[in-house]
N, C-alpha and C positions, 0 to 999 in steps of 0.2 A: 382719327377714326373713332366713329361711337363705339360704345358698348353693343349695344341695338346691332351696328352693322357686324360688329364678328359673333355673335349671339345670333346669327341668321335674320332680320329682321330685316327688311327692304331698306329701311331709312329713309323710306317718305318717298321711295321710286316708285314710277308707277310700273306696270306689270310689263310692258316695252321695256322699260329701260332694266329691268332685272334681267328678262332675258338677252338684252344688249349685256350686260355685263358677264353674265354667265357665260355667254360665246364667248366671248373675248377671253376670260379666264379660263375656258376649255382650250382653247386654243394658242396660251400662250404655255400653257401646262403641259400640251401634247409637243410645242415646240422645242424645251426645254427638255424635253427629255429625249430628245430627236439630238438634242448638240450637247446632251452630255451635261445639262444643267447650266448651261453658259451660253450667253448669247453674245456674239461678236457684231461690233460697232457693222462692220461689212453685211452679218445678215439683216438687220434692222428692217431694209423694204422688201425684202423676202416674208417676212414674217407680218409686218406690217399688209401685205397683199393678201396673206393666207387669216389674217385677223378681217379684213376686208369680208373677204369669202364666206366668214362664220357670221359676219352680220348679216349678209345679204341673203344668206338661208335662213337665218332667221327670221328676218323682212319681209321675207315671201314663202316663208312655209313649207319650203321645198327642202 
């Protein structure tokens, strides 16, 4: 990982893809602290689905 990228800096994403990551990062943040900071092999497509979800509002605005 850059410097740039933990320094806040995009790292040459374009403006999609920062908020693509940012959901996802909200949402694995919100997850993790839902299971106690531990994710089990078992919730993977629970979490995976609810990562899904944060894109797709972000996709569409909603």
């Amino acid at each position: 990982m850059s410097d740039a990228y933990v320094c806040g800096d995009p790292d040459g994403l374009s403006p999609l893809l920062v908020k693509i990551r940012d959901a996802v990062a909200r949402e694995l943040h919100a997850q993790l602290a839902l299971r106690a900071e531990r994710i089990e092999l078992a919730d993977v497509p629970e979490i995976a689905y609810q990562i899904t979800r944060q894109v797709e509002q972000t996709l569409t605005g909603d």
